[in-house]
C-alpha positions, -999 to 999 in steps of 0.1 A, spaced: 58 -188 -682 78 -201 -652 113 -203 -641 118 -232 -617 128 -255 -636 145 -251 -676 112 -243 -701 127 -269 -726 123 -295 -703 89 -288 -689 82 -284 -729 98 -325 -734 75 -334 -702 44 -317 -717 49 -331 -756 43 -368 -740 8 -367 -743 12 -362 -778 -2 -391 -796 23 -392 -823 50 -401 -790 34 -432 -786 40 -444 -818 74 -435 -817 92 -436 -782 71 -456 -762 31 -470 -760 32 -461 -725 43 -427 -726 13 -410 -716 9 -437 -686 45 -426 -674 40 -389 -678 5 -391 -658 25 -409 -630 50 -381 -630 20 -354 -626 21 -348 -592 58 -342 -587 61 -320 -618 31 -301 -598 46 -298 -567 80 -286 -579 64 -261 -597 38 -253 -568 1 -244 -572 10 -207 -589 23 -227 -620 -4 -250 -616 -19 -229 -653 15 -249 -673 0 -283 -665 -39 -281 -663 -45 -285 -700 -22 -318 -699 -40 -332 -671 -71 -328 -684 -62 -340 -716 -46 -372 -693 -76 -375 -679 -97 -383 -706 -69 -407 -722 -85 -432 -743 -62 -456 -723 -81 -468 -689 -39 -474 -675 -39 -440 -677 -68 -424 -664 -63 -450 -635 -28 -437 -626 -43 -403 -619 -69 -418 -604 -47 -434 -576 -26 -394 -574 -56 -370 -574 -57 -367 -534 -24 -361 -533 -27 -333 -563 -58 -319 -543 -32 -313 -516 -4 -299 -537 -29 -272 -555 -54 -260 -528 -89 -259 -521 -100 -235 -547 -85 -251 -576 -93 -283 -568 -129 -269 -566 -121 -255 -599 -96 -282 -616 -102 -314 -602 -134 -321 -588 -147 -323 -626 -121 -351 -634 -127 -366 -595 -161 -368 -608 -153 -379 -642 -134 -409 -626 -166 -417 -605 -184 -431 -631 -156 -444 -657 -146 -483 -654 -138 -501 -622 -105 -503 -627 -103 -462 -631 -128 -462 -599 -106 -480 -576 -81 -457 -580 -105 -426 -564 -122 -448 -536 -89 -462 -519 -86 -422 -512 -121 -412 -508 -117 -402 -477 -85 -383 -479 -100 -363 -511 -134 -352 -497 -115 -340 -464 -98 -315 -481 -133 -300 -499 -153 -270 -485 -181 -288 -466 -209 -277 -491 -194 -297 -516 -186 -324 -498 -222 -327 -491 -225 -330 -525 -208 -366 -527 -237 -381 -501 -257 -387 -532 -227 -406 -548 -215 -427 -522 -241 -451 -526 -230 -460 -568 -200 -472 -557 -221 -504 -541 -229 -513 -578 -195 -526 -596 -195 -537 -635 -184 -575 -618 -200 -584 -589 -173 -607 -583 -151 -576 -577 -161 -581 -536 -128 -562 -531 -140 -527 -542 -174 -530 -521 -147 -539 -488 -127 -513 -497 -161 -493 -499 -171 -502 -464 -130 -493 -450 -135 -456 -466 -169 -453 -447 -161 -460 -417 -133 -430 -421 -156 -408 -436 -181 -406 -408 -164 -380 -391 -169 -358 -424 -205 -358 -421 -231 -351 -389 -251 -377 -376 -286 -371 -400 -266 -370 -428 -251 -406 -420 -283 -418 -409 -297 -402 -444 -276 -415 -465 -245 -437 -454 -268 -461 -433 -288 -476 -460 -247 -483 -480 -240 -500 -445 -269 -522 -445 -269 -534 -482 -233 -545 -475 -236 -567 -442 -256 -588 -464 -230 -587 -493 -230 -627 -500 -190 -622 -495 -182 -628 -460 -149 -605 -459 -173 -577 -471 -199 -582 -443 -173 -588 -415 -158 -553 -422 -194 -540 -428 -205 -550 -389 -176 -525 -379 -190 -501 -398 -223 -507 -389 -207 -501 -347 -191 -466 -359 -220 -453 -369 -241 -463 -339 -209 -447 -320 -211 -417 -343 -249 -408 -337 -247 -414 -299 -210 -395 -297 -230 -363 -310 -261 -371 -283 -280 -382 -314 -301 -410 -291 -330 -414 -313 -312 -417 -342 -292 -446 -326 -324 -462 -316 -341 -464 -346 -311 -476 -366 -304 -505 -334 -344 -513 -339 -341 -514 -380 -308 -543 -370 -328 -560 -348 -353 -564 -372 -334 -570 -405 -309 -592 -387 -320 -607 -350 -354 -615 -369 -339 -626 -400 -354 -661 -409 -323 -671 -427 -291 -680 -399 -268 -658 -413 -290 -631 -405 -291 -636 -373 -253 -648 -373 -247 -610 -388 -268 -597 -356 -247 -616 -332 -211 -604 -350 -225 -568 -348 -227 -574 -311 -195 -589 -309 -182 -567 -327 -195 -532 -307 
């Protein structure tokens, strides 16, 4: 037990995932308690963190997608509220849970990507490299937002990885989306494109650069279609 704040009312705040609550208080109960989360957790801090863990995880697998979203959006800022070991313990399951739930859930994780893989231990961080690249394929292909806001968390996630690692594994995600057929989505891929090249020769990685300037030349500056070549000649501009 804990004694911040009255048991009673930490016993009301943990009886709203009860489903019978939704029937009769409110159909959005579990939605409002999820949204609370975070500042029930940090007024209790992360040694009361036990009181709340069986909630969230029953949150998180809410049958509502509202729900699971609302974490979603609050699980970087729970990650920093609880620590690095138990969000190694607690949350990257539900982070990982989240990856592959519906697009609407997903969004919520990738507008924070970056801010929730900087606070992991570098080994399992290196873990996500193999991820990144899903988030490319969305259940709507219309949804052009989610692969922009893709490319923005790249761009800030660079610095979390060394330069063969990028070159392994974020450069191929760069180069499928400069020729996303949505010109908003290619326009912020070019700057991405110009970070990593800044990356690899930042940290003296020279041949890396060069092979990844000669694979643009040839993708793009040889392209036999003009926006091809219009992307090589924005990536310039844009460096």
């Amino acid at each position: 037990l804990q004694d911040i704040i009255p048991q009673p009312l930490l016993d009301q705040y943990l009886s709203m995932t009860d489903p019978a609550r939704a029937q009769t208080v409110d159909t959005e109960i579990a939605k409002h308690c999820a949204y609370s989360l975070p500042g029930v957790a940090l007024t209790l801090g992360r040694q009361n963190w036990h009181c709340l863990k069986d909630t969230y995880e029953t949150l998180a697998s809410d049958v509502q997608w509202k729900v699971r979203r609302t974490l979603a959006f609050s699980i970087h800022e729970l990650a920093v509220i609880l620590g690095d070991q138990l969000t190694a313990a607690d949350l990257v399951p539900i982070f990982n849970g989240f990856l592959k739930d519906l697009d609407e859930v997903r969004i919520g994780v990738l507008k924070h990507l970056y801010d929730f893989l900087k606070l992991l231990h570098a080994d399992k961080r290196r873990e996500y490299l193999y991820q990144l690249q899903e988030f490319v394929v969305t259940d709507n292909s219309r949804n052009w937002r989610f692969r922009y806001e893709l490319a923005e968390q790249l761009i800030l996630i660079l610095e979390l990885y060394n330069a063969n690692d990028v070159y392994d594994y974020l450069r191929h995600i760069a180069l499928t989306l400069c020729s996303d057929k949505v010109s908003e989505v290619r326009w912020i891929s070019f700057k991405l494109v110009v970070a990593i090249l800044q990356k690899f020769y930042a940290n003296s990685a020279n041949a890396l650069g060069l092979n990844f300037i000669n694979e643009l030349v040839v993708r793009f500056r040889h392209c036999s279609k003009w926006v091809g070549r219009q992307a090589f000649a924005f990536i310039c501009q844009v460096g």
